[in-house]
C-alpha positions in Angstrom: 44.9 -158.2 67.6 42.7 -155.3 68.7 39.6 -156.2 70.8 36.6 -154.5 70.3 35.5 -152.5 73.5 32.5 -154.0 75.6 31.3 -152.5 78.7 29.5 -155.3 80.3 32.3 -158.0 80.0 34.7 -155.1 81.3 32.3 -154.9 84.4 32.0 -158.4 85.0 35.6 -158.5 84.9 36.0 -155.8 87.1 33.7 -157.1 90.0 35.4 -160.3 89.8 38.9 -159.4 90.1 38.2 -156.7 92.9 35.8 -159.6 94.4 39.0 -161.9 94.5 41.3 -159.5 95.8 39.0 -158.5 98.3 38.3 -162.3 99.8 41.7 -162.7 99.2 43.5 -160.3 101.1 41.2 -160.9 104.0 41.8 -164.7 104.1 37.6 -164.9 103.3 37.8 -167.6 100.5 36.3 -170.4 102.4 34.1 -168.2 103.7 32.6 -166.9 101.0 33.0 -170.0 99.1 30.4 -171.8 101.4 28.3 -168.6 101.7 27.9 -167.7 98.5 28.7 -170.9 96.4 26.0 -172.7 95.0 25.6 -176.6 97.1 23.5 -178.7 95.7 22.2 -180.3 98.5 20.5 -176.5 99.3 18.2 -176.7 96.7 16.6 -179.7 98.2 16.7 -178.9 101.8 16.8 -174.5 101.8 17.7 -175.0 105.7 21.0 -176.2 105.3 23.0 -173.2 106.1 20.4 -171.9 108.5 21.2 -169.2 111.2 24.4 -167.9 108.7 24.5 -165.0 106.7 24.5 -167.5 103.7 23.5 -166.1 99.9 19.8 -167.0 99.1 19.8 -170.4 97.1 18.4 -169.1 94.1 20.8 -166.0 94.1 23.9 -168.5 94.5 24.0 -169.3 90.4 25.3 -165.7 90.4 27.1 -164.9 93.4 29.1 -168.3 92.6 30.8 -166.4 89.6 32.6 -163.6 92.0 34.1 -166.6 94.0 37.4 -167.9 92.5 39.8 -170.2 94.8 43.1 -169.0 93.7 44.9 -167.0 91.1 45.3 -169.5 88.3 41.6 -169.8 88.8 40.7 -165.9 88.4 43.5 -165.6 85.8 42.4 -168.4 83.5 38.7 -167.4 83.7 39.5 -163.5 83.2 41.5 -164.3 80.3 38.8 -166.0 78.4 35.8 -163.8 79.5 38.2 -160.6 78.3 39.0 -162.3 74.7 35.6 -163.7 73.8 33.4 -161.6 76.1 34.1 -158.5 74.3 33.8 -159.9 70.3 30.4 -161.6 71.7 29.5 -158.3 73.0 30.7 -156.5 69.6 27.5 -158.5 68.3 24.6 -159.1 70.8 25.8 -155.6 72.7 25.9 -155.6 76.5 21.8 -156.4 77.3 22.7 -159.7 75.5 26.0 -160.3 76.8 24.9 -159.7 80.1 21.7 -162.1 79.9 23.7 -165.1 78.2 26.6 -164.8 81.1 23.8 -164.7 84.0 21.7 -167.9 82.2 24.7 -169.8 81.3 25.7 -169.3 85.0 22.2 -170.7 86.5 22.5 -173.6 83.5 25.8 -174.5 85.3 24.8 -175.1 88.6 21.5 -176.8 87.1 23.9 -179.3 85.6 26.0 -179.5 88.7 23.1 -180.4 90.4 21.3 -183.1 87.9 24.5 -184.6 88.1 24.6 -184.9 92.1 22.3 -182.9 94.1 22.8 -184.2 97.3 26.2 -182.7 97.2 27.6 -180.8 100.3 30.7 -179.1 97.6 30.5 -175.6 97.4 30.8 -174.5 93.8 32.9 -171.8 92.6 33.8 -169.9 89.9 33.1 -168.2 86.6 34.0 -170.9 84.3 29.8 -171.9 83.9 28.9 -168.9 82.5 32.0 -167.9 80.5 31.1 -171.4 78.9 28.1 -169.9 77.3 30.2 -167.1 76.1 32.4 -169.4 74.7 29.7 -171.1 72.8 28.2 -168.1 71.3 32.0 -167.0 69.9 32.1 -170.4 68.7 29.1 -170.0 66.7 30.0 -166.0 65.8 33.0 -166.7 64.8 33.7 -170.0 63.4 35.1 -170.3 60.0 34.6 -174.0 59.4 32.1 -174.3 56.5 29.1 -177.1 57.5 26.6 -178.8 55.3 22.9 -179.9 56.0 22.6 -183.4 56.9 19.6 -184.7 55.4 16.7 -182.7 57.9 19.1 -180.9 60.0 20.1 -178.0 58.8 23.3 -176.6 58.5 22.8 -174.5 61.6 21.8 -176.9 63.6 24.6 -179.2 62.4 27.4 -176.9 63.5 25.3 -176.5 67.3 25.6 -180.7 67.6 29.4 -181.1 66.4 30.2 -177.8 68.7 28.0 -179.8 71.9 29.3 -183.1 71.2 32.9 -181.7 70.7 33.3 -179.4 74.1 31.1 -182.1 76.0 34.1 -185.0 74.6 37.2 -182.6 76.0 35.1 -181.8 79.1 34.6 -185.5 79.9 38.5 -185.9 78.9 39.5 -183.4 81.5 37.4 -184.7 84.2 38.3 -188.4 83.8 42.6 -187.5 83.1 41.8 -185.3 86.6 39.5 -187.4 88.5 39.3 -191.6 89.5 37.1 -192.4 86.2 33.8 -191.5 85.0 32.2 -192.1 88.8 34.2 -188.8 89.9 32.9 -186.8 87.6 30.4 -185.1 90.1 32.9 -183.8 92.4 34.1 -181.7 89.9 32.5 -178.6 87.6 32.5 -180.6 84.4 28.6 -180.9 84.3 28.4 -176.8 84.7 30.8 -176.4 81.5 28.7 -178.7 79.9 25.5 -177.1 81.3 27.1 -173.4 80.4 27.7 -174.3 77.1 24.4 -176.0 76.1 23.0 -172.8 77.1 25.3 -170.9 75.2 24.5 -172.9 72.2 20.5 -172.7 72.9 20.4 -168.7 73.2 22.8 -167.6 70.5 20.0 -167.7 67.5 17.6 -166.2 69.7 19.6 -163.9 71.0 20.8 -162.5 67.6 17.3 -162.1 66.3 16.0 -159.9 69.5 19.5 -157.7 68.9 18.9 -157.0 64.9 15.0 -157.2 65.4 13.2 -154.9 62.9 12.0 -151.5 64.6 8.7 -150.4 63.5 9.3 -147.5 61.5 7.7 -144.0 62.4 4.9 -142.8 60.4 4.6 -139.2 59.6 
């Protein structure tokens, strides 16, 4: 199977390998894990981390992504962002690409921290946003054939089994990796859910600001 080409998912891809070679090599993964990763507890008290060289707390929803704690980690992530980054790309072109990946990554870490924000864990990792990618190929590209449910359209069908199916295997993973349901904070569960959702939310949208109708020119 040939993949179509996409320049932003190439980039992001890019950064984030070089990123993880570069903390790496240099033994800087902790470091950069509680400098850059987004803590919940920051949000609520901004002077957590002061007098280090820490990310800003707004900025960490994106610096988070370029953090990954081992190879299995980067290699997983990479592999999915490559295969469905590039055929979402093929359709909402980079601009789109590149603003679902950034707001799927802040609706992670707003999920991680509904779901405990008084949390001290640094969070990290690319798996947030390439959620909301994943969402928007599952939309593109799904070839299961869905019927309106009395008000609910068929659209909006397909976007509640898709949610309620990814958040069931999410809660699956987190409880088959984790003591029960009352662990599932010290994991990222809540950002794939959170990613996701977003994903879900902005493909429509997004889709109607890529094939908008330009004005045409007069002469």
């Amino acid at each position: 199977m040939r993949l179509p080409a996409g320049r932003a998912t190439n980039g992001i891809a890019a950064i984030s390998v070089a990123a993880f070679l570069l903390l790496y090599l240099t033994g800087k993964v902790d470091d950069a894990a509680i400098l850059g990763g987004f803590i919940p507890a920051r949000v609520g008290e901004p002077a957590l981390l002061a007098g280090m060289m820490a990310v800003p707390t707004w900025l960490t929803p994106v610096s988070c992504t370029f953090i990954h704690a081992g190879w299995l980690h980067i290699g997983f992530n990479m592999l999915m962002l490559v295969f469905c980054g590039r055929q979402v790309e093929h359709v909402l072109g980079w601009g789109g690409t590149l603003f679902l990946y950034a707001v799927g990554g802040y609706a992670a870490c707003l999920a991680q921290w509904v779901v405990d924000p008084a949390s001290t864990n640094p969070m990290v990792g690319a798996s947030g946003a390439i959620s909301a990618i994943l969402a928007t190929y599952s939309l593109l590209y799904s070839q299961q054939q869905v019927r309106r449910v009395g008000p609910l359209s068929a659209n909006l069908v397909r976007v509640l089994w898709l949610a309620a199916g990814w958040i069931a295997i999410q809660l699956m993973i987190g409880v088959a990796t984790s003591g029960g349901f009352s662990d599932l904070g010290q994991i990222a569960i809540a950002a794939h859910i959170g990613g996701f959702l977003a994903g879900l939310a902005l493909t429509r949208p997004l889709l109607r600001w890529r094939f908008r109708k330009k004005p045409s020119a007069v002469n």
